[in-house]
C-alpha positions as CSV (number, residue, x, y, z in Angstrom):
1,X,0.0,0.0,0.0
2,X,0.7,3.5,-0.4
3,X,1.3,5.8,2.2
4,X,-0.8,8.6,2.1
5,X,0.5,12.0,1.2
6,X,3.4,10.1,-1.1
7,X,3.2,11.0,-4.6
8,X,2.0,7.8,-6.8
9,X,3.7,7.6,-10.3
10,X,1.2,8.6,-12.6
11,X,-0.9,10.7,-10.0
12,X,-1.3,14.5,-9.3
13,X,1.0,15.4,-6.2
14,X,-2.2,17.2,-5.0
15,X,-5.0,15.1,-4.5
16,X,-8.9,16.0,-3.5
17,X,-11.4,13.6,-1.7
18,X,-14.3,14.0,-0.6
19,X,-15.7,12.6,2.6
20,X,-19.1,12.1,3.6
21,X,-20.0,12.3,7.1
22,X,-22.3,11.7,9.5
23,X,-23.8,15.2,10.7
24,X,-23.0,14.9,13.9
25,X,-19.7,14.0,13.9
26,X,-17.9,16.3,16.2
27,X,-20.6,17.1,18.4
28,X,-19.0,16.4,22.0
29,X,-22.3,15.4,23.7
30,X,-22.3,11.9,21.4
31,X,-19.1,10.7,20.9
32,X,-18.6,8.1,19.1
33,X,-16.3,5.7,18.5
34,X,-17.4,5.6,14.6
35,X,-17.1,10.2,14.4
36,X,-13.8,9.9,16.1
37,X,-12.4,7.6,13.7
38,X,-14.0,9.7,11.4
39,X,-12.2,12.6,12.3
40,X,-8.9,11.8,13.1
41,X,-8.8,10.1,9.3
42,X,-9.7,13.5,8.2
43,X,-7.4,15.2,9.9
44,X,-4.4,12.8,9.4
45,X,-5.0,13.1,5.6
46,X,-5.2,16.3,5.3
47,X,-1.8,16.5,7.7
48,X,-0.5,14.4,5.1
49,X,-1.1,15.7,1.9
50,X,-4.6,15.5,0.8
51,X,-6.8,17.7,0.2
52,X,-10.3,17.0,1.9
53,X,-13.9,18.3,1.2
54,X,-16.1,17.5,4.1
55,X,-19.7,17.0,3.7
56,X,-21.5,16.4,6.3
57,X,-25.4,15.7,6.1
58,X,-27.7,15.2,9.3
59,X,-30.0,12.2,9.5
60,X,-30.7,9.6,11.3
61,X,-28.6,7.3,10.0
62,X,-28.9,4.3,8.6
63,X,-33.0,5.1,8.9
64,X,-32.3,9.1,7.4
65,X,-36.0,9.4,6.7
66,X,-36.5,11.0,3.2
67,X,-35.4,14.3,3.6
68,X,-32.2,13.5,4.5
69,X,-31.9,10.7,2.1
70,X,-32.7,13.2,-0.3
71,X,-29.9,15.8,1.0
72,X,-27.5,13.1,0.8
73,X,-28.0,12.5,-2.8
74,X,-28.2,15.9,-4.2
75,X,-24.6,16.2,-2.6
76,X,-23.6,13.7,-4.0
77,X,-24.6,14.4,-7.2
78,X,-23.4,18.0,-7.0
79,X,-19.7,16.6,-7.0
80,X,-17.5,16.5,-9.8
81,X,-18.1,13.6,-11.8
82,X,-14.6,12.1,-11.7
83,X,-14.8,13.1,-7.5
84,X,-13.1,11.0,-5.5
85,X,-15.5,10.1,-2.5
86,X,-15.1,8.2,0.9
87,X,-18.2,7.7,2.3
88,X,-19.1,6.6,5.7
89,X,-21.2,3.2,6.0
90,X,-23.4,4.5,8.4
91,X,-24.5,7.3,6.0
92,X,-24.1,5.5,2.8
93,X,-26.4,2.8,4.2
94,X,-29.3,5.8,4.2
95,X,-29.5,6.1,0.5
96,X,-27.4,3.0,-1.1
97,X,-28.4,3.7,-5.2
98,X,-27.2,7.3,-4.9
99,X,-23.8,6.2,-3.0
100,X,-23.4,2.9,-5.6
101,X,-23.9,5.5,-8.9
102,X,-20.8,7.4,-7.5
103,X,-18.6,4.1,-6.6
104,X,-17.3,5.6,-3.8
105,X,-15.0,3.9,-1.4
106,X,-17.1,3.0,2.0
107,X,-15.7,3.2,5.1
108,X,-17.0,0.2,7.0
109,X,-17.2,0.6,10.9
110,X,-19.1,-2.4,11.7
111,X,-21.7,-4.6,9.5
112,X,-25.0,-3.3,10.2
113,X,-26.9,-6.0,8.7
114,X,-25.8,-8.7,11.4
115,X,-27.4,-5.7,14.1
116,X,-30.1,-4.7,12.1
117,X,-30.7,-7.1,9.0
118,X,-33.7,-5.0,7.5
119,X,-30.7,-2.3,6.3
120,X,-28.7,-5.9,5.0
121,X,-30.0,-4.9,1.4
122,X,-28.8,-1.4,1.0
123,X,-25.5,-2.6,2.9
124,X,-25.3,-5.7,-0.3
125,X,-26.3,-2.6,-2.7
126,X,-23.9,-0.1,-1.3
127,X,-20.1,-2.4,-0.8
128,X,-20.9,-4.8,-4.2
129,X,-21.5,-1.1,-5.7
130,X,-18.4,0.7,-4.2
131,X,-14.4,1.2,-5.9
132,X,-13.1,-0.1,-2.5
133,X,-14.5,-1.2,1.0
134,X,-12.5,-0.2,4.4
135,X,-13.4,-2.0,7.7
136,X,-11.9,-1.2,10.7
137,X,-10.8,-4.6,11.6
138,X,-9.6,-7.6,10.1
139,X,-12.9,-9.6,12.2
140,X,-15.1,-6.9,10.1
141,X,-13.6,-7.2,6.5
142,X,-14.1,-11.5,6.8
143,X,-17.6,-11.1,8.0
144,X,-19.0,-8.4,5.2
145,X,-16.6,-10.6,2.6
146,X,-18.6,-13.8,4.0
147,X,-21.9,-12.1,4.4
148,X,-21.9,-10.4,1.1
149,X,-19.7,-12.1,-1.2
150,X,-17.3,-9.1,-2.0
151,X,-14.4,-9.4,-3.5
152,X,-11.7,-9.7,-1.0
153,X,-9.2,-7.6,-3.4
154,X,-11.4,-5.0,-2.8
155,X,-11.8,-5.2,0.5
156,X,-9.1,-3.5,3.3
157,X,-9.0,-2.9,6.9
158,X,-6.9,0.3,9.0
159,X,-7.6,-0.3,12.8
160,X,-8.2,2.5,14.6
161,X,-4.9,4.3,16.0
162,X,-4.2,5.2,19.6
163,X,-3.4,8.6,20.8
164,X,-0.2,7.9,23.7
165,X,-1.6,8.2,27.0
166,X,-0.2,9.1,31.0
167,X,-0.1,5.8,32.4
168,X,-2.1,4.6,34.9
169,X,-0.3,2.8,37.8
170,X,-4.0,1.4,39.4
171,X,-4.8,1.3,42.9
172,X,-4.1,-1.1,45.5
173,X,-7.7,-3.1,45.9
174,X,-8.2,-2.3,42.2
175,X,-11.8,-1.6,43.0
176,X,-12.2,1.3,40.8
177,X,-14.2,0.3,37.3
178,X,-15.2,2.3,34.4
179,X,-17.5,1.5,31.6
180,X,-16.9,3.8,28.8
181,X,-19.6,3.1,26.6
182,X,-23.0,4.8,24.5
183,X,-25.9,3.4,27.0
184,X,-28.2,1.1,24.8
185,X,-28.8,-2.6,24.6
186,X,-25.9,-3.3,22.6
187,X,-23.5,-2.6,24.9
188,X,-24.4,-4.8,27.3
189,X,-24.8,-2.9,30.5
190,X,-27.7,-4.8,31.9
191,X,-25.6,-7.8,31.5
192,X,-23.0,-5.5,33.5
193,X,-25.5,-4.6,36.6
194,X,-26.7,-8.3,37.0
195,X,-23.0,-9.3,37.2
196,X,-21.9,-6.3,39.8
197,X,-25.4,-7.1,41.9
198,X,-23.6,-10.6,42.4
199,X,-20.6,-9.0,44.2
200,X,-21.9,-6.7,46.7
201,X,-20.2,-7.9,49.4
202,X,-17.1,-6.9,47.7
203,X,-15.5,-3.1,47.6
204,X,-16.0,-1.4,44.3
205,X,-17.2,1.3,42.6
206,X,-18.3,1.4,39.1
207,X,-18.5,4.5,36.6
208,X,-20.7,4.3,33.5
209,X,-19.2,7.4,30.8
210,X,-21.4,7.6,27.7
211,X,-24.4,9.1,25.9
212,X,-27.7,8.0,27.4
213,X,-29.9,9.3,25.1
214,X,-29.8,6.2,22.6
215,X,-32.4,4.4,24.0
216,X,-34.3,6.0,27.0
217,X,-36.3,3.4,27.6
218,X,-33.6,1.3,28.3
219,X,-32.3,4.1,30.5
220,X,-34.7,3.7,32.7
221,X,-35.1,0.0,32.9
222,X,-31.3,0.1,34.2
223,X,-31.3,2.4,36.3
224,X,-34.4,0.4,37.8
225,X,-32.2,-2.4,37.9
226,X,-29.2,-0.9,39.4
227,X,-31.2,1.3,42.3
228,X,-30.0,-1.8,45.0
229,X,-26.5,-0.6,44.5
230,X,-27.1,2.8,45.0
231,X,-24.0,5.3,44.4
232,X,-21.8,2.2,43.9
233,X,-23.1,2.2,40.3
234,X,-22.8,5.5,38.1
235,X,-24.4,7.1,35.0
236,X,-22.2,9.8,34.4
237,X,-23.1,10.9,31.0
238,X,-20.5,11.6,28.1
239,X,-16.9,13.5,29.1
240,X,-14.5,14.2,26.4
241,X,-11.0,15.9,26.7
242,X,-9.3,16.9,30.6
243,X,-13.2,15.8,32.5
244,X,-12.6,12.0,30.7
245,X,-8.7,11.9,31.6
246,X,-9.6,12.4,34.7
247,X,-11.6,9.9,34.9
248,X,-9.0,7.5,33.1
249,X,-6.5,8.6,36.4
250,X,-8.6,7.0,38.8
251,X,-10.0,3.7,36.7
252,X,-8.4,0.2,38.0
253,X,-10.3,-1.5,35.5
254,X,-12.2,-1.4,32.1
255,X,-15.2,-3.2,31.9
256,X,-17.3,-3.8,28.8
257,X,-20.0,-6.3,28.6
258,X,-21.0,-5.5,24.9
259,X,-23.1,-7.6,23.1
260,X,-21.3,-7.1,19.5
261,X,-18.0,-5.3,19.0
262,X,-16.8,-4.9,15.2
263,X,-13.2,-3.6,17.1
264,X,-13.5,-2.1,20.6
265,X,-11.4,1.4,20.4
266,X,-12.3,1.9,24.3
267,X,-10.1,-1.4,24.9
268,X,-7.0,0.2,23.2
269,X,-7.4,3.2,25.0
270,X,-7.7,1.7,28.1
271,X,-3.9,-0.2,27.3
272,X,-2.4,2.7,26.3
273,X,-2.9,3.5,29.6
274,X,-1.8,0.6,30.8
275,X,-5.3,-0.4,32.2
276,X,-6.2,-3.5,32.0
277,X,-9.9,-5.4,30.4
278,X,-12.4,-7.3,31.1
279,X,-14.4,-7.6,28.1
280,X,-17.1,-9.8,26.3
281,X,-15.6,-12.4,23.8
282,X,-16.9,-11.1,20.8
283,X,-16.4,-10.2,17.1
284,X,-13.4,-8.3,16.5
285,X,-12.9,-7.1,20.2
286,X,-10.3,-9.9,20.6
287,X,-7.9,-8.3,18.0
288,X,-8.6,-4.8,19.9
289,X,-7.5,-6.5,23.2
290,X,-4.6,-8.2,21.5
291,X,-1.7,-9.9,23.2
292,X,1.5,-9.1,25.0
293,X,5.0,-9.6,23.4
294,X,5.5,-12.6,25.3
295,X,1.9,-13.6,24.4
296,X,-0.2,-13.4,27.4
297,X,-3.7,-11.7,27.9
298,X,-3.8,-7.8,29.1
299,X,-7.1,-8.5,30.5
300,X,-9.7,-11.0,31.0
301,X,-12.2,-12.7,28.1
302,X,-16.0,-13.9,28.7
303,X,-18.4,-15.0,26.8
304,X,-21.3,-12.4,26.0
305,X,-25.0,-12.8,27.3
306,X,-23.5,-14.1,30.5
307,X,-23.7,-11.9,33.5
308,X,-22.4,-15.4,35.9
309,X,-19.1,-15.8,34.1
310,X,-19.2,-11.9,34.1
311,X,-19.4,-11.8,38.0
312,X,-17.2,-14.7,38.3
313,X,-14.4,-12.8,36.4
314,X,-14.4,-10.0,38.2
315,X,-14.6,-11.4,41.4
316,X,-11.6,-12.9,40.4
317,X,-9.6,-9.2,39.7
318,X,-10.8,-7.9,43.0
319,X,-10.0,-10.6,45.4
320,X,-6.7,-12.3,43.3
321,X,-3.9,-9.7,44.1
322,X,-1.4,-11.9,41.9
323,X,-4.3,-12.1,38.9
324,X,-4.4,-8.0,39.0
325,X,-0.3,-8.0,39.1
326,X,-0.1,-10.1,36.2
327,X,-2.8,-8.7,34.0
328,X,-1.5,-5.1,34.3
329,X,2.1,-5.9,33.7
330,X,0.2,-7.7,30.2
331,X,-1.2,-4.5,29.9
332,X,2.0,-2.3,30.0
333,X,3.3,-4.6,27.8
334,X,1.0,-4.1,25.0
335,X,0.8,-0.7,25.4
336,X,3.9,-0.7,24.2
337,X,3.0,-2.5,20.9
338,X,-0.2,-0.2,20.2
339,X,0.1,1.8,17.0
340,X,-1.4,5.7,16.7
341,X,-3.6,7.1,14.0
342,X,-1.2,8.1,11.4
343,X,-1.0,4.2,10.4
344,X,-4.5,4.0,10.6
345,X,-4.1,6.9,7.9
346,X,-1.5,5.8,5.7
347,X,-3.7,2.7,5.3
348,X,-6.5,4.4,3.8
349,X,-4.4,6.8,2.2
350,X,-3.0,4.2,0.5
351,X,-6.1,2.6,-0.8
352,X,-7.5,6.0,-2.1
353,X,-3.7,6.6,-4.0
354,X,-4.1,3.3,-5.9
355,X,-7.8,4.0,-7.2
356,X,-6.3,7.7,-8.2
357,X,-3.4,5.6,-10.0
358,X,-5.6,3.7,-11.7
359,X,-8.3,5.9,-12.7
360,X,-8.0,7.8,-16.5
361,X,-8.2,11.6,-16.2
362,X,-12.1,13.0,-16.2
363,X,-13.2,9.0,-15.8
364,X,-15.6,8.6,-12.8
């Protein structure tokens, strides 16, 4: 692959793309882990060369509603005809013939039709359609090659980077746990209040950082469940920037019951401060977790949809003073092996340099 911002033999030195964005995507009261991705690949191409045209359109995506499907494609249409366009699944999902007449390239956080399968056809319609798929992990690009038959030429993956972090040395009982996560079913934090109800007799203190306007119903039904444990258990509510490194300084241990993680760019933050997991065993969260040099675990694996073996991890990390020694000198291991976002960048830069390379001047 190319790295972005190097010239490609054939190809302008100066080159244009245009992304397509979800409208929200730097709105700092729902992060995301799909609009910081997002940005940071904007950013690090244009540090590195490119030149890129933002478009962001508001909708509820993938379900935009007409409007906004219409605002979508009347952008897209207004762009040169030989435009180069990245597109983001989530929005290219919300109107899939207008995205597959441009053969953009589509960035791929996650499959949405395994989550959602009424949105499976426009997700077939939109990568079969597109110049180049980009997952953001390796779990993601098998699954949408399985699940849609694309053709894995086409087909890359640029895990998210890491941004170096203050380590973390963790406290002595290690009883201080954070949950940084949107608050919705998916995530799994119904799973994580029936596990923590479990441990009550134990010291700890759990803090729950994340949107919780996905799903208010759910909200509510947690909260419900978690009243027993009173101020032990926290919604907090998003923090971005200095009010969430704070909270990083006083975390012992990440916790994340998700139900369905297509990479887990929590898990990776959490190791580049050299805090360790404990984490649901699913999709590509493994690879996000990854391993020591020497080969062993920063952090402890459990099946999903099980709040027992949940509780019975965890009960491990607070009462096995050798288990937490071990697992965060794992995690200061991998830290060191972690990679940052200008990788992540010269991976798609590199896809989006080959289809200039190969594309005729004024050819779409």
């Amino acid at each position: 692959m190319t790295p972005a911002g190097t010239a490609t033999s054939g190809a302008p030195t100066a080159r244009t793309v245009h992304v397509v964005l979800p409208g929200g995507v730097d709105d700092p009261a729902n992060p995301s882990g799909g609009n910081h991705y997002d940005r940071r690949v904007c950013d690090g191409l244009t540090a590195s060369g490119w030149t890129v045209r933002e478009h962001a359109v508001t909708g509820t995506w993938p379900h935009p509603g007409r409007d906004a499907a219409a605002e979508l494609a009347a952008t897209l249409a207004a762009l040169p005809a030989d435009a180069l366009v990245l597109a983001d699944g989530l929005v290219a999902l919300g109107a899939p013939e207008a995205v597959a007449a441009r053969r953009a390239i589509v960035l791929a956080h996650m499959v949405f039709g395994d989550a959602d399968p009424g949105v499976a056809p426009a997700e077939r319609t939109t990568l079969r359609a597109a110049a180049a798929v980009v997952t953001t992990s390796s779990w993601c690009r098998t699954r949408l090659i399985d699940r849609y038959g694309l053709r894995p030429d086409l087909v890359h993956f640029a895990s998210p980077g890491v941004d170096a972090a203050q380590l973390v040395p963790g406290g002595i009982g290690g009883d201080r746990l954070l949950c940084l996560a949107a608050v919705a079913p998916h995530k799994g934090h119904d799973v994580l209040v029936t596990a923590l109800s479990e441990l009550a007799g134990l010291d700890w203190h759990c803090c729950c950082v994340g949107p919780t306007d996905r799903d208010p119903g759910f909200v509510r039904r947690l909260r419900h469940a978690a009243a027993p444990l009173a101020d032990r258990f926290v919604l907090l509510g998003p923090r971005t920037g200095p009010a969430l490194d704070e909270i990083w300084a006083r975390t012992d241990l990440l916790v994340l019951a998700t139900r369905g993680e297509s990479y887990g760019m929590v898990v990776a933050e959490a190791l580049a401060r050299g805090i360790p997991v404990l984490a649901t065993e699913v999709q590509g969260l493994p690879e996000a977790l990854g391993h020591a040099p020497d080969g062993s675990l920063p952090g402890l694996l459990v099946p999903p949809e099980d709040p027992v073996a949940f509780a019975a991890a965890l009960r491990r990390w607070l009462t096995e003073p050798d288990l937490r020694t071990a697992l965060r000198r794992a995690a200061l291991a991998r830290r060191s092996t972690l990679t940052g976002w200008d990788r992540t960048t010269a991976e798609i830069g590199g896809v989006l340099a080959s289809l200039v390379a190969d594309r005729p001047p004024g050819a779409r």
